[in-house]
Backbone as JSON, one array per atom type, in Angstrom:
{
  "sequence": "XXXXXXXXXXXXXXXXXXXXXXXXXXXXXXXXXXXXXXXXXXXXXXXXXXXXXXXXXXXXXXXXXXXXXXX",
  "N": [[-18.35, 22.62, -9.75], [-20.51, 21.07, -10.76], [-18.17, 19.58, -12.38], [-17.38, 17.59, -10.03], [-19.51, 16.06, -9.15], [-20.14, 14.59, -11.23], [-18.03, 13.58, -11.79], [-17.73, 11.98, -9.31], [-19.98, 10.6, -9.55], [-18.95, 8.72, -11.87], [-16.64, 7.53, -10.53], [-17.55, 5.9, -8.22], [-19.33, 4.4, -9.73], [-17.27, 2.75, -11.25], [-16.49, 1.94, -8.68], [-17.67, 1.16, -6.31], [-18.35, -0.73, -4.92], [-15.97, -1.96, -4.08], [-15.05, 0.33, -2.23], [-15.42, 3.49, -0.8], [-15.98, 6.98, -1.59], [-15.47, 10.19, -1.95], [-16.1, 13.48, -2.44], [-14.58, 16.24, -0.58], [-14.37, 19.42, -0.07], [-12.27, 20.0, -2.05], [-10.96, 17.95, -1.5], [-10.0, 14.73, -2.43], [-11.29, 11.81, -1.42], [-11.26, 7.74, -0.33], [-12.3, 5.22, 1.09], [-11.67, 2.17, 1.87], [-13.96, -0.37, 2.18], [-13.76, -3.02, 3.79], [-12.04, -3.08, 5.2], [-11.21, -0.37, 6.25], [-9.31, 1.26, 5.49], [-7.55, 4.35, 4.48], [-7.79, 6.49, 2.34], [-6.22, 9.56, 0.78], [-6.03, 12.17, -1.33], [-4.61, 14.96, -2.97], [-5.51, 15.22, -5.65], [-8.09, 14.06, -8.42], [-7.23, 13.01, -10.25], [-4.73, 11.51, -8.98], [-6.18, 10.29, -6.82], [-7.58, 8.52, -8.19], [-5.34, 6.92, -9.19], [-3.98, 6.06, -7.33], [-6.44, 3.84, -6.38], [-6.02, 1.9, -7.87], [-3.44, 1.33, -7.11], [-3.85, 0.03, -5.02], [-5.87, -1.72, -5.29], [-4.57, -3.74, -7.19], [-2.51, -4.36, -5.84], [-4.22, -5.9, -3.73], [-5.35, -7.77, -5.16], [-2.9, -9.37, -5.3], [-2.19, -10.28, -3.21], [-4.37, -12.01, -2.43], [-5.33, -15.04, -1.68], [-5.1, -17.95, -3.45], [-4.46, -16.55, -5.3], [-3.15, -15.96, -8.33], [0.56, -16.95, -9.42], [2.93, -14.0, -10.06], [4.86, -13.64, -12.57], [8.5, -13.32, -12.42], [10.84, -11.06, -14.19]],
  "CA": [[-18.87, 21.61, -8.84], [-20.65, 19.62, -11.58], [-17.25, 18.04, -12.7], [-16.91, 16.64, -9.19], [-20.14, 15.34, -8.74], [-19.96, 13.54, -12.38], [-16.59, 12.01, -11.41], [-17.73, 10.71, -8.43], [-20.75, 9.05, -9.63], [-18.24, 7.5, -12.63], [-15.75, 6.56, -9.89], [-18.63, 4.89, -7.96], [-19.89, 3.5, -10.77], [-16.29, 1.35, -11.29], [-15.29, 1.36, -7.06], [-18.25, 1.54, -5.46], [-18.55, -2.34, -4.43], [-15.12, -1.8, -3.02], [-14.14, 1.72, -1.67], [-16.56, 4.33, -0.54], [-15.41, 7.48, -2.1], [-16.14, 11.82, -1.34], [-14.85, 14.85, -2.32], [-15.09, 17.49, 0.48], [-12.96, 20.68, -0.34], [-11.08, 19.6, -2.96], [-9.65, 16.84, -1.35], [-10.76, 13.52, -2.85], [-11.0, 10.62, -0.12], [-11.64, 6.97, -0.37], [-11.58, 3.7, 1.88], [-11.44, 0.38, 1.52], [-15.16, -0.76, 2.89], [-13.93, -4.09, 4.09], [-10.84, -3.02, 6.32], [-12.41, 0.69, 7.05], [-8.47, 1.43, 5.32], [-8.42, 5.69, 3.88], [-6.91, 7.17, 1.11], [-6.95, 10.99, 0.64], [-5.51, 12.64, -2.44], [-5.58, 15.89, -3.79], [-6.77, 16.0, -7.29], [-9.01, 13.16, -9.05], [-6.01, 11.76, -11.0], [-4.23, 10.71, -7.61], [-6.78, 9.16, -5.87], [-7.56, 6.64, -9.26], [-3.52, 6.25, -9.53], [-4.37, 4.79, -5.37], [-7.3, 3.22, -6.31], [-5.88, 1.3, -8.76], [-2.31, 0.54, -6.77], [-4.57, -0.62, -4.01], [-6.61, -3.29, -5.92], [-3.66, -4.78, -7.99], [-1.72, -4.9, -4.35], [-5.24, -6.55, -2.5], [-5.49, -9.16, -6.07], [-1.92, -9.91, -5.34], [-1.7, -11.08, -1.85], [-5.05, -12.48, -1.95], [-5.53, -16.38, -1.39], [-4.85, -18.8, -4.5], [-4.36, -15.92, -6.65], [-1.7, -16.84, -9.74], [1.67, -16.09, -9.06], [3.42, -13.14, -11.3], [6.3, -14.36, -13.0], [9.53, -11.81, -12.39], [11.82, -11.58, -15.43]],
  "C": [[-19.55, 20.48, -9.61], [-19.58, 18.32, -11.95], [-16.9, 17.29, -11.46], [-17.82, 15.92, -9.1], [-20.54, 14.2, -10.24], [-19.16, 12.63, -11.92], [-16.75, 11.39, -10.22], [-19.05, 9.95, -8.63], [-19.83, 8.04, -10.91], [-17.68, 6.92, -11.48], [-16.79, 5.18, -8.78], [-19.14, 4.13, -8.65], [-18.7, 2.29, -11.26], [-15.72, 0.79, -9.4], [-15.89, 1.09, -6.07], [-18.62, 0.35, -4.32], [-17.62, -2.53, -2.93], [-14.81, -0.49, -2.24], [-15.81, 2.42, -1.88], [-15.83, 5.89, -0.8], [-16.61, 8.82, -1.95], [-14.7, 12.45, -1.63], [-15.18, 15.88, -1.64], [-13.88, 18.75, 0.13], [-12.49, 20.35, -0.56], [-10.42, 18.36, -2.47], [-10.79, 15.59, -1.35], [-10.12, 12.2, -1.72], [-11.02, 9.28, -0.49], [-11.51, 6.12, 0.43], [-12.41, 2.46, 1.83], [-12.95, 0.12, 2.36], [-14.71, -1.78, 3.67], [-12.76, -4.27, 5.63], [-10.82, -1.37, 6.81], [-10.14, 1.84, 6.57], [-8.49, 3.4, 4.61], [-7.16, 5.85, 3.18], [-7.4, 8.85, 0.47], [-5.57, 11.3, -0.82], [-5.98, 14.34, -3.08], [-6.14, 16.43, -4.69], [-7.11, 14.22, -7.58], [-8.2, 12.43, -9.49], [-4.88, 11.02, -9.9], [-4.53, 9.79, -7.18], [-6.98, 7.91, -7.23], [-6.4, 6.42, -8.98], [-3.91, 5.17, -8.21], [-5.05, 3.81, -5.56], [-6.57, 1.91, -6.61], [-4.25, 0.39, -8.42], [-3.04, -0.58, -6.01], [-4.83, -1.69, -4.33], [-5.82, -3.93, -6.32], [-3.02, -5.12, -6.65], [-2.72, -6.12, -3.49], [-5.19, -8.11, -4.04], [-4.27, -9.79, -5.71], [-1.8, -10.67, -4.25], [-3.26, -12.25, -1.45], [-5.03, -14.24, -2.29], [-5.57, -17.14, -2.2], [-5.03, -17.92, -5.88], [-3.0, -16.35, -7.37], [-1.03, -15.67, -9.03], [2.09, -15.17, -10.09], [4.84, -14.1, -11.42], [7.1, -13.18, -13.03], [10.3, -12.44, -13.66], [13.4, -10.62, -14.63]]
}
């Protein structure tokens, strides 16, 4: 139980601005604070993989962000 409650004060410590984040019986949660959006996963390396699609997907569509260049 310590390694969960470490990894969720690191993951708070990089998500906590955006995403509100709990692990209840093994299953690691998170959602989006701003659109109330949820993300459940069941091990620790999941939910970052989400975290981390999430944000590059929310930088992408957001409002005079640079375009990607496709090759």
């Amino acid at each position: 139980m310590e390694d969960v409650e470490s990894e969720l004060v690191r993951l708070k410590s990089i998500w906590g601005g955006l995403y509100s984040i709990t692990c209840l019986d093994g299953v690691w949660s998170a959602y989006y604070i701003r659109t109330g959006e949820e993300f459940d996963a069941p091990t620790l390396r999941e939910l970052r993989r989400m975290l981390r699609r999430d944000y590059e997907r929310r930088i992408e569509i957001r409002p005079g962000s640079p375009e990607r260049m496709s090759t």
